[in-house]
Jmol script that loads the backbone (N, CA, C; Angstrom):
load data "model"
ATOM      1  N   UNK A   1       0.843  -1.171   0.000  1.00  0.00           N
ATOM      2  CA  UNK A   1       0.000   0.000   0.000  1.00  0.00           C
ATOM      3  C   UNK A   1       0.894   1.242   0.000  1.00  0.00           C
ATOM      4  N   UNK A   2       0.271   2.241  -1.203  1.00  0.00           N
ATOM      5  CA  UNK A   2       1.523   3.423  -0.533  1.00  0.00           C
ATOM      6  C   UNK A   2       0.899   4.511  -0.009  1.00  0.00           C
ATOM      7  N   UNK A   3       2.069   5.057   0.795  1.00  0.00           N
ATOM      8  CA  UNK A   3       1.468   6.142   1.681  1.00  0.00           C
ATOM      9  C   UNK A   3       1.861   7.384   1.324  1.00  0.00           C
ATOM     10  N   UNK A   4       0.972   8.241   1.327  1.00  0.00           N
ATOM     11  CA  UNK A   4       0.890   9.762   0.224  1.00  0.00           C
ATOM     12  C   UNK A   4       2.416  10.331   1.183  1.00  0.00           C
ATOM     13  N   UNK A   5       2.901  11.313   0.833  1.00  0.00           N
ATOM     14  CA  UNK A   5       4.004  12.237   1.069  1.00  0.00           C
ATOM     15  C   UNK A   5       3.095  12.863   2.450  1.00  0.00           C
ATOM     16  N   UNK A   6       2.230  13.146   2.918  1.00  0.00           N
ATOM     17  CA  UNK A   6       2.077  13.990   4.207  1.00  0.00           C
ATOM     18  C   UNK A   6       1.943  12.998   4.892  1.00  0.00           C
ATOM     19  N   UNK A   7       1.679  11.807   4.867  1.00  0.00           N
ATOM     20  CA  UNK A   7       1.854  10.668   5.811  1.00  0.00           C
ATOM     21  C   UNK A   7       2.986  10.698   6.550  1.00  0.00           C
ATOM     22  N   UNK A   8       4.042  10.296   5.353  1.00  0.00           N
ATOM     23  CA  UNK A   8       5.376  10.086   5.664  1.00  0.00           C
ATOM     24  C   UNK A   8       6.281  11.437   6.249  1.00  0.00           C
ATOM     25  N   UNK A   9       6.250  12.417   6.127  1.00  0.00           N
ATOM     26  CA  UNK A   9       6.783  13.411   6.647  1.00  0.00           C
ATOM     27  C   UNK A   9       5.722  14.391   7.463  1.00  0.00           C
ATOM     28  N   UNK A  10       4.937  14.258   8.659  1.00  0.00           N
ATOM     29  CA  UNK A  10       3.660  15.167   8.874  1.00  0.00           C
ATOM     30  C   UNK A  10       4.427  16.308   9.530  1.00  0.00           C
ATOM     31  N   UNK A  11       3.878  17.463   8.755  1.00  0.00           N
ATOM     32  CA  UNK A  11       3.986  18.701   9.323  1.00  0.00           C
ATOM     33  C   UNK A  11       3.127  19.365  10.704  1.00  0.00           C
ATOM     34  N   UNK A  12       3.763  20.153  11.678  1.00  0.00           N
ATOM     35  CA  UNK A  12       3.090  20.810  12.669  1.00  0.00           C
ATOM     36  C   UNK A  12       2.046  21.589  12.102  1.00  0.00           C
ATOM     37  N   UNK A  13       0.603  21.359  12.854  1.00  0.00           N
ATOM     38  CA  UNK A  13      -0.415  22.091  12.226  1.00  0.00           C
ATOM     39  C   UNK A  13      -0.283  23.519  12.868  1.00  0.00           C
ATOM     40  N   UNK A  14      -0.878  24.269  12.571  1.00  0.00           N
ATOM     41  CA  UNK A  14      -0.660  25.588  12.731  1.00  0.00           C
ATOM     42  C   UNK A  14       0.485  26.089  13.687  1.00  0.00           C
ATOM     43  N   UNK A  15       1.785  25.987  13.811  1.00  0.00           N
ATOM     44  CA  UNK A  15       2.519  26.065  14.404  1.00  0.00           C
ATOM     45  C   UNK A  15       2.898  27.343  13.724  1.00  0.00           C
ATOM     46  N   UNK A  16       2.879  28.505  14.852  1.00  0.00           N
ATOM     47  CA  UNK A  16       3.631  30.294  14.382  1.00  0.00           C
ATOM     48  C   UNK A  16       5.021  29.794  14.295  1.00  0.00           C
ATOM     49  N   UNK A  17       5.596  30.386  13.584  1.00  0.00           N
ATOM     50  CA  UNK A  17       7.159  30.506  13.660  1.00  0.00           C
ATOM     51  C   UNK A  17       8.030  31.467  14.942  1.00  0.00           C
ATOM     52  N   UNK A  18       8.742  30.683  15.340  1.00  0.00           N
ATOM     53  CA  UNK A  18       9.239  30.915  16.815  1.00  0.00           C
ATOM     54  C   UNK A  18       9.891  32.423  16.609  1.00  0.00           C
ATOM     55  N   UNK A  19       9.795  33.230  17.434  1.00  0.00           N
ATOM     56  CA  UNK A  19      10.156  34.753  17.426  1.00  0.00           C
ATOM     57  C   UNK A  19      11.892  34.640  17.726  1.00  0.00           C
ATOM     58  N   UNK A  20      12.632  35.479  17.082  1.00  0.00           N
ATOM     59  CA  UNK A  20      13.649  35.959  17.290  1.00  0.00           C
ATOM     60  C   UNK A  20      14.418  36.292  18.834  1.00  0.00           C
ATOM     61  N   UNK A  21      14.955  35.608  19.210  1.00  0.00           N
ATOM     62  CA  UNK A  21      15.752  35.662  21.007  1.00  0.00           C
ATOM     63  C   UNK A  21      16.289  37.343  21.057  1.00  0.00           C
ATOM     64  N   UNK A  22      16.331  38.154  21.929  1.00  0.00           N
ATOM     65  CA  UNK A  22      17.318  39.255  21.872  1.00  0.00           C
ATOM     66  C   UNK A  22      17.519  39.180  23.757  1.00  0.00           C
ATOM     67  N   UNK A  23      18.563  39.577  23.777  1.00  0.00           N
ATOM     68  CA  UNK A  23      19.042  39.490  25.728  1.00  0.00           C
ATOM     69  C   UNK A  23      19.214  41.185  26.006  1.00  0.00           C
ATOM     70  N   UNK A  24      18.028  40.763  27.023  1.00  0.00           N
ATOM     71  CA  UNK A  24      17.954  42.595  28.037  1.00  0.00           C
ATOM     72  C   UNK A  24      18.497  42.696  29.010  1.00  0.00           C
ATOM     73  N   UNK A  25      19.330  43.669  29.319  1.00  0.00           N
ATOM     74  CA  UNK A  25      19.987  44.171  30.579  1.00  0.00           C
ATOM     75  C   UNK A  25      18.405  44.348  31.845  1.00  0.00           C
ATOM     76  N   UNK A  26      19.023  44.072  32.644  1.00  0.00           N
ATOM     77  CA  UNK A  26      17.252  44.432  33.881  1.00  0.00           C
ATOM     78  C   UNK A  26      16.897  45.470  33.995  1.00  0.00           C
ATOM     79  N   UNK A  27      17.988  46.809  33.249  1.00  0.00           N
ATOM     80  CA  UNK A  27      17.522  47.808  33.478  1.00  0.00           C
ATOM     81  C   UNK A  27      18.327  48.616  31.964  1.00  0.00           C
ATOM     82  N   UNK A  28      17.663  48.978  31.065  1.00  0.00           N
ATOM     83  CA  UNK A  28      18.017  49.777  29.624  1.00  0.00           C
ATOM     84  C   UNK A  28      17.396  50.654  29.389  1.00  0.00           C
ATOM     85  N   UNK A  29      18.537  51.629  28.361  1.00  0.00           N
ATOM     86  CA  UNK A  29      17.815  52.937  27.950  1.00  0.00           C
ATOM     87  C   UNK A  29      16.803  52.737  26.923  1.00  0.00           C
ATOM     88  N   UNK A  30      16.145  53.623  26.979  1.00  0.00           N
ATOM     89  CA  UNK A  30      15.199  53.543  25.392  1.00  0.00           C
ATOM     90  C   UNK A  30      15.857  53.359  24.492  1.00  0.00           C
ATOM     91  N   UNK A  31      16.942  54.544  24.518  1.00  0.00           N
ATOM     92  CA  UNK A  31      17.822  53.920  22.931  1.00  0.00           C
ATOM     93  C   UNK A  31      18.487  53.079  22.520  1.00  0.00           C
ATOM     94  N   UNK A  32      18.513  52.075  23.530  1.00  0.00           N
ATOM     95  CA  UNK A  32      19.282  51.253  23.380  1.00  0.00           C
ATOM     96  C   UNK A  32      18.161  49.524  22.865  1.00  0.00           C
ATOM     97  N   UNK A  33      17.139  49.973  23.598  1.00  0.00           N
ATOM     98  CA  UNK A  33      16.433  48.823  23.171  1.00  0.00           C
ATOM     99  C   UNK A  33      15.840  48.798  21.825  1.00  0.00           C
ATOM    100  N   UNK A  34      15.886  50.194  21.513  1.00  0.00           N
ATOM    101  CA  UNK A  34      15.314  50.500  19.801  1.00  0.00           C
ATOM    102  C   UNK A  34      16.360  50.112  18.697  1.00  0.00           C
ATOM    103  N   UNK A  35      17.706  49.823  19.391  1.00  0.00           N
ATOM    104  CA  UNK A  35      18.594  49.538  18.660  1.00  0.00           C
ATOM    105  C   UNK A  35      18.660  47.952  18.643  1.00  0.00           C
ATOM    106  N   UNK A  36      18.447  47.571  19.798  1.00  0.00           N
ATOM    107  CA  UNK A  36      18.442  45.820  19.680  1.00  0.00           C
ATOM    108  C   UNK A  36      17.298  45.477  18.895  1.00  0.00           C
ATOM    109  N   UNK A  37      15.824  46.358  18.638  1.00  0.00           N
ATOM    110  CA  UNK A  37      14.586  46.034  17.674  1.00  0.00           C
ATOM    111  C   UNK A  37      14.969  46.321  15.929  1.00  0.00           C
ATOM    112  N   UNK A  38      16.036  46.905  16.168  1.00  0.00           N
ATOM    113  CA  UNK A  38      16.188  47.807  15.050  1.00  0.00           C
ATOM    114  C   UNK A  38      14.860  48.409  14.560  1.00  0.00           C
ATOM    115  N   UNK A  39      14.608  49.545  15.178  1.00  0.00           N
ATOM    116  CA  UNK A  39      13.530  49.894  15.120  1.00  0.00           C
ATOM    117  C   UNK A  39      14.167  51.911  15.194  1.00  0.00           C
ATOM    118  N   UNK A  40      13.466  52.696  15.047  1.00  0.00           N
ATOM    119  CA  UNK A  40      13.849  54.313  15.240  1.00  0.00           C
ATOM    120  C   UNK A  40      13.479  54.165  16.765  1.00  0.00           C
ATOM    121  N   UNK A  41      14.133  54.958  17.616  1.00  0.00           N
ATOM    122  CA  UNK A  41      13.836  55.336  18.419  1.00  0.00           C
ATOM    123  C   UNK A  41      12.019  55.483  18.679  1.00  0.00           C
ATOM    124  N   UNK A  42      12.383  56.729  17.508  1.00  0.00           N
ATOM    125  CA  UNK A  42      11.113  57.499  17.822  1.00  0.00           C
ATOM    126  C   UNK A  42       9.354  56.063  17.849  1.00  0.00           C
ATOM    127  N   UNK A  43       9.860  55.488  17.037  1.00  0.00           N
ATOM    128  CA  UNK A  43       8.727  54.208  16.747  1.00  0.00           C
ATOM    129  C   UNK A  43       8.801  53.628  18.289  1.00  0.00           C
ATOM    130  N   UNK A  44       9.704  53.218  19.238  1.00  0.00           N
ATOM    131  CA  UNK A  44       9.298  52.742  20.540  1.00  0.00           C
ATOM    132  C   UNK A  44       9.264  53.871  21.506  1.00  0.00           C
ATOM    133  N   UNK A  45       9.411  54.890  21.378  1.00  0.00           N
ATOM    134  CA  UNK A  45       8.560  55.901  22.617  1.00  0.00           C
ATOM    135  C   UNK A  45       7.156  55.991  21.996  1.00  0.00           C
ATOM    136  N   UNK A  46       7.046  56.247  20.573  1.00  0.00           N
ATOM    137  CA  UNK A  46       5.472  56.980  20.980  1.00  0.00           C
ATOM    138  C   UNK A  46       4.861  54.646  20.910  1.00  0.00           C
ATOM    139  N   UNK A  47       5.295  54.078  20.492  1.00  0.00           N
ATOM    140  CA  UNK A  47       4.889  52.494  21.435  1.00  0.00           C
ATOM    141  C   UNK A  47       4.449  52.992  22.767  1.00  0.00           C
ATOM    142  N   UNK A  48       5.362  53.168  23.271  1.00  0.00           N
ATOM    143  CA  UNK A  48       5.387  53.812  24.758  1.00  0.00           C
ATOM    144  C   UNK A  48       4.429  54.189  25.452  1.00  0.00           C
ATOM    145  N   UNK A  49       4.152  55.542  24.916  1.00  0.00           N
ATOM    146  CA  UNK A  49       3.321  56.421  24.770  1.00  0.00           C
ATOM    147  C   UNK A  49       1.781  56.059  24.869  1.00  0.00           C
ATOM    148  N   UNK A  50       1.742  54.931  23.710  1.00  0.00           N
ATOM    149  CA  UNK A  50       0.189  54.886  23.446  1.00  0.00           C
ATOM    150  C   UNK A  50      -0.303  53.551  24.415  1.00  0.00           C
ATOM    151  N   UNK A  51       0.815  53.580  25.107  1.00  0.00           N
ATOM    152  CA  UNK A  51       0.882  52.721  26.672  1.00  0.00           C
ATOM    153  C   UNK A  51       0.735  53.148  27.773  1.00  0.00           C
ATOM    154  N   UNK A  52       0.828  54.098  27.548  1.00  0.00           N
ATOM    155  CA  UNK A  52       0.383  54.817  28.761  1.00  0.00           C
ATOM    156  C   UNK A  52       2.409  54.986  29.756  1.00  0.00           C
ATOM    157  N   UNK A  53       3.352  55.205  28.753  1.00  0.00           N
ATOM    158  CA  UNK A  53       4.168  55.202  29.504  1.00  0.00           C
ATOM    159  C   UNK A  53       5.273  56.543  29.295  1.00  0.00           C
ATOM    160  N   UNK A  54       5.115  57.533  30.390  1.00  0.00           N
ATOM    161  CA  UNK A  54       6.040  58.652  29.633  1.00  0.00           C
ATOM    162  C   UNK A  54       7.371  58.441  29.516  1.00  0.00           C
ATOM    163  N   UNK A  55       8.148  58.513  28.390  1.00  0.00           N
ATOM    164  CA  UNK A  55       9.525  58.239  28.742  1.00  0.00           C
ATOM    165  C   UNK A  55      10.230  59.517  27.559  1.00  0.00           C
ATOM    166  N   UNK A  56      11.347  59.459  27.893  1.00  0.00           N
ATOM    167  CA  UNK A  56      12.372  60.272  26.900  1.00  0.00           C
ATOM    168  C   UNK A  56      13.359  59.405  26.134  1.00  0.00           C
ATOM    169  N   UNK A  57      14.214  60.008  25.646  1.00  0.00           N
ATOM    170  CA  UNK A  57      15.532  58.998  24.867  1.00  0.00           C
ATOM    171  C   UNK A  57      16.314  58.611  25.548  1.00  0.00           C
ATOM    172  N   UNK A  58      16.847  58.903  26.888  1.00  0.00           N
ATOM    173  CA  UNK A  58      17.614  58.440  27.859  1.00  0.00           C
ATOM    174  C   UNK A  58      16.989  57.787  29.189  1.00  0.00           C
ATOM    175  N   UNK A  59      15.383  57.876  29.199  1.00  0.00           N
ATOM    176  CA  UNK A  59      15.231  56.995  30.375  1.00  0.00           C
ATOM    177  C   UNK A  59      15.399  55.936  30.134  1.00  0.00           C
ATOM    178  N   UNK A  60      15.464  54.958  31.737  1.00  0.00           N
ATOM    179  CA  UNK A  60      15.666  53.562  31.719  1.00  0.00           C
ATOM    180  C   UNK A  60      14.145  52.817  31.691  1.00  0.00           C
ATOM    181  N   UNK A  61      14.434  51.793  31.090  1.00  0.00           N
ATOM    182  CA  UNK A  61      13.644  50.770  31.634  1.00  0.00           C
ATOM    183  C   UNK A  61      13.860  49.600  32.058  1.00  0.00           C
ATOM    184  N   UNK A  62      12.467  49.060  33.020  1.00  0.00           N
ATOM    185  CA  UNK A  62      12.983  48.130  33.739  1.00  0.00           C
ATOM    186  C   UNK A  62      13.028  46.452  32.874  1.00  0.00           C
ATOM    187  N   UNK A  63      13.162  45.275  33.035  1.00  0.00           N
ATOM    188  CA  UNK A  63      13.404  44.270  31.978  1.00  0.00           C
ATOM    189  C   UNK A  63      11.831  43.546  31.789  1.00  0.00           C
ATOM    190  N   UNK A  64      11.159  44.136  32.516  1.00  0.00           N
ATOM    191  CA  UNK A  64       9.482  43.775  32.059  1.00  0.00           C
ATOM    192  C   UNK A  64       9.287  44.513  30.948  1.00  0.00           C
ATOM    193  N   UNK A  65       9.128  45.621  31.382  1.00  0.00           N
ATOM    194  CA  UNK A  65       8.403  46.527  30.134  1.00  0.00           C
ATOM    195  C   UNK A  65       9.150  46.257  28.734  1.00  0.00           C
ATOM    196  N   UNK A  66      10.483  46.262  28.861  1.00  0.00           N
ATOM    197  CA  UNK A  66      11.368  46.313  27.705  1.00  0.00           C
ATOM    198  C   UNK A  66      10.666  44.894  26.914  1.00  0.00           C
ATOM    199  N   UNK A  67      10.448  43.572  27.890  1.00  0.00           N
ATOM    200  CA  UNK A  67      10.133  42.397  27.527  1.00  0.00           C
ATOM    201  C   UNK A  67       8.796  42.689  26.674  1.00  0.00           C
ATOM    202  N   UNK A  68       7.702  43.213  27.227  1.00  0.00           N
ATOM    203  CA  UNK A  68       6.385  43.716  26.766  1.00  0.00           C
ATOM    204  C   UNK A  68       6.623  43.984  25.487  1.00  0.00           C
ATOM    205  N   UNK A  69       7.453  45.525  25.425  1.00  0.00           N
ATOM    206  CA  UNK A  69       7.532  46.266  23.721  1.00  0.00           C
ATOM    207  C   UNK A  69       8.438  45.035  23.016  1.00  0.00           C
ATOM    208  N   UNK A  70       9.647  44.584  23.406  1.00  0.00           N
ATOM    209  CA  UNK A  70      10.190  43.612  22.323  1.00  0.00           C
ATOM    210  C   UNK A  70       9.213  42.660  21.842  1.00  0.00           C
ATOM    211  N   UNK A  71       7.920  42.105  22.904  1.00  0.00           N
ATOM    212  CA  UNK A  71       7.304  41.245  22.062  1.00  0.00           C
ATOM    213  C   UNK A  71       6.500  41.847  21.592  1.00  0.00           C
ATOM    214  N   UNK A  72       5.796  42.951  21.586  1.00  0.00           N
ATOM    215  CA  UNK A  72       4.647  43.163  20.752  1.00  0.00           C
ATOM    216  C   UNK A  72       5.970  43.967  19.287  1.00  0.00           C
ATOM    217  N   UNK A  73       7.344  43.793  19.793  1.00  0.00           N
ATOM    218  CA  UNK A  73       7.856  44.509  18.039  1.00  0.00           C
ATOM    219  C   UNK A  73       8.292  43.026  17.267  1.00  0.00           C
ATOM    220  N   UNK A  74       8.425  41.489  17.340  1.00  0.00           N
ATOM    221  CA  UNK A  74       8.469  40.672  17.051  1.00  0.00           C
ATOM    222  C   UNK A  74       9.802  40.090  18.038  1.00  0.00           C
ATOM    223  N   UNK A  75       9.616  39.994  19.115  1.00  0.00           N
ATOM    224  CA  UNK A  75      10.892  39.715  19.213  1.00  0.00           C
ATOM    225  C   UNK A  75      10.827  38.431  20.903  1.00  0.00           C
ATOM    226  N   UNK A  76      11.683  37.653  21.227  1.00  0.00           N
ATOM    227  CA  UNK A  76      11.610  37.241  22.343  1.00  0.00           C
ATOM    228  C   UNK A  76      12.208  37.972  23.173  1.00  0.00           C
ATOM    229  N   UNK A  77      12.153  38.296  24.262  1.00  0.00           N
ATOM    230  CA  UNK A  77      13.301  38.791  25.555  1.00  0.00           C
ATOM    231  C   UNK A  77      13.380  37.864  26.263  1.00  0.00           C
ATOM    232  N   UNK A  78      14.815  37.875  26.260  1.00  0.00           N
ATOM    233  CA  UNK A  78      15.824  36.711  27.340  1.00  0.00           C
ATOM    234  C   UNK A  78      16.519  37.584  28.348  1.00  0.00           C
ATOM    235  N   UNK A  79      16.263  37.848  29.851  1.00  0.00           N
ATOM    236  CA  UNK A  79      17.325  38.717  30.745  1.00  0.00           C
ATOM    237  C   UNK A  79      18.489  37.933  31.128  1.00  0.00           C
ATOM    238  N   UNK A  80      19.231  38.989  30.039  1.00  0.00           N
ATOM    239  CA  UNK A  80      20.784  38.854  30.679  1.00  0.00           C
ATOM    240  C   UNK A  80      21.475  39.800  32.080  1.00  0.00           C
ATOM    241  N   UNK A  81      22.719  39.709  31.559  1.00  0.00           N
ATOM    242  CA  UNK A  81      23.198  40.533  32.753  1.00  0.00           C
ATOM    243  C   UNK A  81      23.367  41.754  32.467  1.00  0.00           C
ATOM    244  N   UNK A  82      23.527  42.394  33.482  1.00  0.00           N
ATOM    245  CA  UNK A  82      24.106  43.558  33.229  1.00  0.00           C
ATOM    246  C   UNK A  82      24.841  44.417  33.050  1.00  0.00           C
TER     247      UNK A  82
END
end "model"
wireframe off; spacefill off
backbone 0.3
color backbone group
């Protein structure tokens, strides 16, 4: 009997494709995390922003929030050191 090609090799059904790893300090500047998104600055403050979070180009953040915006910009956060 033969068995069709998706038999023999079965693919994951709806499986997303796993997001990109990036490692956060516990505590980073804005500009610095816009640089690990490669993203403008300006695109993760007003993110920020429409979060309800005031920040500038040199405040810090803490490794939650940073975790939050990296995943909603495609990304995983892994905390490294600092």
């Amino acid at each position: 009997m033969f068995m069709l090609e998706q038999e023999l090799n079965p693919q994951p059904e709806n499986t997303p494709p796993s997001k990109p790893e990036i490692m956060l300090s516990p505590v980073m500047k804005v500009t610095d995390l816009a640089e690990l998104l490669h993203q403008p600055v300006t695109e993760v403050i007003r993110y920020l922003l429409k979060n309800g979070v005031l920040v500038t180009l040199n405040d810090n953040l803490d490794f939650e929030t940073a975790a939050i915006v990296a995943d909603d910009f495609g990304y995983k956060a892994v905390l490294g050191e600092e």
